[in-house]
Structure formats: C-alpha cells, structure tokens
VEXVO-863516 format. One line per 5 residues: for each residue x, y, z of C-alpha. Coordinates in steps of 0.02 Angstrom, whole numbers. Each point is the difference from the previous one (the first is absolute). Layout:
VEXVO-863516
X,Y,Z  ... .
This chain:
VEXVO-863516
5515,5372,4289  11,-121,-150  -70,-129,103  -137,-74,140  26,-136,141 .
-121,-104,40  12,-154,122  -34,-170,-102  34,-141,140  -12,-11,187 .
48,-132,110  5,-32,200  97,-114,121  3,-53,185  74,-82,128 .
-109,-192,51  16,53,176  -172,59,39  -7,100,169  -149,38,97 .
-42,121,113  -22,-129,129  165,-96,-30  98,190,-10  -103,35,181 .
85,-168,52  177,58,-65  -2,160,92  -69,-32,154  159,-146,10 .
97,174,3  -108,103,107  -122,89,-105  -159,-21,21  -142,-4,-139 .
-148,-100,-90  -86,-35,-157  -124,146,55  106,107,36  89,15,-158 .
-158,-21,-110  -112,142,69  192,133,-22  60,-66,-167  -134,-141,-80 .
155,-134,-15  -35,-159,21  143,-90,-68  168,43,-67  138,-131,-95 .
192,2,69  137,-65,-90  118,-128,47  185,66,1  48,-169,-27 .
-76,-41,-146  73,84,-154  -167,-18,-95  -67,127,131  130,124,-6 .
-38,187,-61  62,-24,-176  -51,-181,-23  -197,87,43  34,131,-128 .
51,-134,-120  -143,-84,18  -102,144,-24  79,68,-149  -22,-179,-76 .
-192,17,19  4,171,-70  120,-55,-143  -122,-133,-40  -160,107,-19 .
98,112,-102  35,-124,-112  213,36,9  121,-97,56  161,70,95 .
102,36,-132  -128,130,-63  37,101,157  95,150,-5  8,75,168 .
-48,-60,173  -48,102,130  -18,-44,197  -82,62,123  50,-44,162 .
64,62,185  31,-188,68  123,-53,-164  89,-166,-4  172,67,23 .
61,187,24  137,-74,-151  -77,-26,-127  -165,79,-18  -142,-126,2 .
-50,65,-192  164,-64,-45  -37,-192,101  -159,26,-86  84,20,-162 .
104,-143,3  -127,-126,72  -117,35,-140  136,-6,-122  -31,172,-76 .
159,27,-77  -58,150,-117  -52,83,178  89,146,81  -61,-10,193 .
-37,107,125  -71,52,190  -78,120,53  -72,41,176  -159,95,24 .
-71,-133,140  -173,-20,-3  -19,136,-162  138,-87,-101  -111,-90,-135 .
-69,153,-57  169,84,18  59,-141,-125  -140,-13,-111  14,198,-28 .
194,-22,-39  -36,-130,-94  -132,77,-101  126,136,-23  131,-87,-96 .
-131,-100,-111  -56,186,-58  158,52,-32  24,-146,-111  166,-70,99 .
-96,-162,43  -146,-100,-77  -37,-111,151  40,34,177  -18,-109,163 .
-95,83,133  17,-98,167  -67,41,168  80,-137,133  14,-29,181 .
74,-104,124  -40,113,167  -30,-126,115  177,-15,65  -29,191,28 .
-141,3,113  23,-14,213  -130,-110,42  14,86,198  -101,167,-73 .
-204,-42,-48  -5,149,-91  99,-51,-144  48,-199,17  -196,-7,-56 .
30,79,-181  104,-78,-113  19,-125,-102  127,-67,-142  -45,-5,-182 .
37,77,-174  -80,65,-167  65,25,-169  -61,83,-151  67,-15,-183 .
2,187,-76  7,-6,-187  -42,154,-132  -144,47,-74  -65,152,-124 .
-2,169,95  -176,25,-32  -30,-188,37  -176,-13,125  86,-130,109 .
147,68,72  85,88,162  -85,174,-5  91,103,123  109,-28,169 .
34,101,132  107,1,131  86,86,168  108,-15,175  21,82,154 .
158,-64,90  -40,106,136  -115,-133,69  124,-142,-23  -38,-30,179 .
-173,-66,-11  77,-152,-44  186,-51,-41  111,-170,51  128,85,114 .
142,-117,-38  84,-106,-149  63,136,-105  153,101,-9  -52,111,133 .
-22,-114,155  37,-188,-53  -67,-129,94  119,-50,141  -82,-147,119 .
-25,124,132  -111,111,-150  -79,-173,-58  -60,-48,171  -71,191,47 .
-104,-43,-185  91,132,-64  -9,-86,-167  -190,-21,-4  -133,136,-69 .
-67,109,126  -156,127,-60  -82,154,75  -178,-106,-17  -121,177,23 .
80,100,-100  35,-133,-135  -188,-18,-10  -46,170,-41  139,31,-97 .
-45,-137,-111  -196,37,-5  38,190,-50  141,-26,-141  -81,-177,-55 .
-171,115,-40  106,165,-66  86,-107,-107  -163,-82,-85  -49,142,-22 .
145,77,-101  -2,-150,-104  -181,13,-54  9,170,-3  131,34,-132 .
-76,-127,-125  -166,101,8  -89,-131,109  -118,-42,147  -14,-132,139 .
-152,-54,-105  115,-36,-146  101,-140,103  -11,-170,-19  101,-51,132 .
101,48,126  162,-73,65  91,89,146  158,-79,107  -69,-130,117 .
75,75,153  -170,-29,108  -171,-18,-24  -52,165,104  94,86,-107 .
-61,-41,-163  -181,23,64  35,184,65  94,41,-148  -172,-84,-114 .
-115,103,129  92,160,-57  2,-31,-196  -185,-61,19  55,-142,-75 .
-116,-167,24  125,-138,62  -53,-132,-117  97,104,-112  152,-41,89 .
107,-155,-16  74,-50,162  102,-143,41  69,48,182  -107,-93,101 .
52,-162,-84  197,59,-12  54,160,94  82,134,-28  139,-67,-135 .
76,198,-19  52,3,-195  -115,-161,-63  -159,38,66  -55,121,-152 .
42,-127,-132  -64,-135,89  -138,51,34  -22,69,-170  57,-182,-59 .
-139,-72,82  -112,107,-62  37,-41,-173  -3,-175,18  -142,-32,107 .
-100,119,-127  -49,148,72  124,114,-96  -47,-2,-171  72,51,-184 .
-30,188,2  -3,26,184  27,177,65  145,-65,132  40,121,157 .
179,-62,102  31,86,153  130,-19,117  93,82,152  156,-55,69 .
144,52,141  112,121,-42  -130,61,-26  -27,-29,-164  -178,24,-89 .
-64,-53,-207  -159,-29,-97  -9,-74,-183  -161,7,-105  -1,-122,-112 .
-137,-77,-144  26,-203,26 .
C-alpha cells in the first residue's frame, strides 16, 4: 500500500441528562419492573447512564456526532473543509432518509465530504475505522471522519430489567489522516467477522421494511431491542478474547506488549472475564461504562477519547480496540497512538 492511517484527533459527546440507577429503578418500577441500584451494579457495574432529549435538537444523534467530530477536528488541528469522507456508525440513525453521515455532513458544513452509514451495532467503529483506513491506503482520501453515535434510548422497553439497565446515548469521532507506510504511529492491522446465524441474540423486531411499526406492534414493544442476555455474555467473552488475540498475534506481539486495552463497554462482567482470560491486569483497561452505559458504536472511541485526554494514553502507545456487536458482528484494531 503506498500509504498508513493513523488516527490524529478524537472527540466525545453526551446527552446532560444524567440517569442513575436509582432514578432508572424509579422509572421502571412506574411500569411494573422491578429493580435497584444493587441489583444492576453487582450484574453489569453501571451506575449511571445519559439519555437524550428528543426534543431538543442539540441532543439528537447527529447533532452528538457533530459535536464529537468538532472535538476531534480540533485536536487534529483541521477544520471541516479538510475532510474528505465521513463515516457513521450507527443502528439508532436520525432518519432512515437520509443517512445520519449525511445530517452530519451538512451540520458541520463539510462540503468537500462524501457521507456515509454503516451498521455494525455495537462493532461499527471498528468496522468504520477499518474502511476508513482502507481508502486512506489506497490513496482515494487523505482525511476521513470516523464516527461512532447513538441515540438508543428511544429503543429500550423499560418493562424488561435485563436490558432497560444497559444503555446509554453518546458518540465518538476520530479524524483519520495519512501517514508514511512504515510510519511507528499508525493503524497496524484490523480484523474483522459475522455470524448472522445468531441475529437472534439480539435484534429490534420492528421499524424496518420487514414488519413496520403499526400501533398494535408499537404497544407489544415490538420496536424496542430485545437480547438473548446468557448467551450474549459468553458470546462476547469468547470472540472479545479470540479476537485480541488475532490482533496481537499477527503483528508478532504479546499481552505484555499492550499498553492499553479498550473493548466495547457492553458490561462490566464482561470486560473482567474477557481480562481474566487474556491475563490481562485491568488497570490496563480504559472503561467508561459505569459512568455512561453501554452507548453500542461510541463506546470504543469514547472511551479511547478519554483516555487521551485525561492522559493515560500516551504518544507511542501500543492501542488494542475490541468490539462485539449484534448481527453478530465481531473486530479488533491494533494500533501505535
């Protein structure tokens, strides 16, 4: 390839509306499920989550990737008319028409940008960073728009504990740009896989083309996410670990050679099975899903963002992302920060 990728800015966003487990507990009991702060701490280690306000513009999906990407612009030292493509990752978009990339787009005021979703759910950062990284190599773009952003709040049925507790709203954005090929600091490899056969572990039943939502389907929660939580879990621990271990494996390295590692925020149990396997101490591991959820395609970049920003990920950083997402969809990217 004639050239490298390597991520120069990162940026976060989120909702004001700061949810605890308490006031959630309070929200779903009014509907007749039953939980507490204890509950959900000792099965998933969130304490808090932020939900957007559909009625405030400045919360919507794309207004939270804008304000992510203008973090990320601004530590890369570019404005928006230096961008050349924009990527979004996302399963909860604005509008089905037009794609949130392209409300992205426009909002920012990237007018050089061609714009784009894609949907990978909770694996669709590293899905876009990869594609990204593939058209920078190729030379067809200098500087690409990586956003992972999420509005799933309106998604989840607050009358079943065993997701309402998860998720949260948020987004991440990272500004891609070129480097030399043999360049230190770069994207060193990315790997990815599905397996639609296990699209029911967790799926929305309604609001696309196959079963719209009628109000008979809305009030049955037709529309809202529903998840296999078991087998989720050791789905996730197993590919989360196998995929680590590819990563570090094809660039001739060890657990010991990480800096830090940043899987999908999807629960805390996870991440520490997944950490026991790898033998991988967990102050190695940024998390940020006690404090926001599971945010699907923003919590590896913003977690990664505040990594960067609070410190901890320094210049030269051997970088591990990790995600796993329904479809199922799976991806790692080793990268030197």
């Amino acid at each position: 390839m004639e050239y490298a990728a390597r991520i120069t800015g990162i940026g976060s966003a989120f909702p004001k509306n700061r949810v605890t487990n308490d006031q959630l507990s309070q929200k779903m009991e009014a509907l007749g499920a039953k939980t507490d702060d204890q509950w959900i701490r000792e099965r998933t280690g969130i304490r808090e989550r932020r939900f957007s306000d559909k009625n405030a513009p400045q919360e919507h999906n794309s207004s939270l990737a804008y304000k992510a990407a203008d973090k990320a612009l601004e530590m890369a030292g570019k404005t928006p008319d230096d961008v050349d493509q924009i990527i979004c990752a996302t399963c909860t978009p604005d509008t089905l028409i037009p794609s949130t990339a392209c409300w992205i787009q426009h909002k920012m005021n990237a007018r050089r940008a061609w714009a784009v979703d894609i949907n990978a759910a909770c694996s669709g950062f590293i899905y876009g960073l990869s594609m990204g990284e593939q058209y920078i190599k190729t030379g067809k773009v200098k500087l690409t728009l990586v956003v992972g952003s999420e509005v799933l709040s309106p998604f989840i049925n607050f009358t079943d504990r065993n997701i309402s507790i998860l998720f949260g709203d948020g987004a991440g954005a990272a500004v891609v740009e070129r480097t030399a090929p043999d360049a230190s600091r770069r994207i060193l490899s990315s790997h990815m896989l599905s397996d639609g056969s296990l699209w029911e572990l967790f799926y929305i039943p309604a609001g696309g083309s196959k079963l719209e939502v009628t109000p008979e389907r809305y009030h049955q929660n037709l529309n809202k996410m529903t998840m296999s939580g078991k087998e989720i879990f050791k789905v996730a621990v197993r590919t989360l670990t196998s995929f680590a271990k590819t990563a570090l494996d094809e660039n001739g390295m060890t657990i010991s050679d990480l800096d830090w590692f940043i899987p999908h925020q999807a629960n805390l149990r996870i991440i520490e099975a997944v950490a026991a396997r790898l033998k991988l101490p967990m102050e190695k591991i940024i998390i940020n899903v006690d404090r926001y959820g599971n945010t699907s395609a923003a919590t590896v970049p913003t977690a990664l963002d505040e990594g960067v920003r609070d410190g901890r990920v320094k210049k030269g950083d051997l970088v591990l992302l990790d995600a796993f997402g329904a479809g199922l969809t799976y991806g790692s990217i080793l990268l030197r920060w």
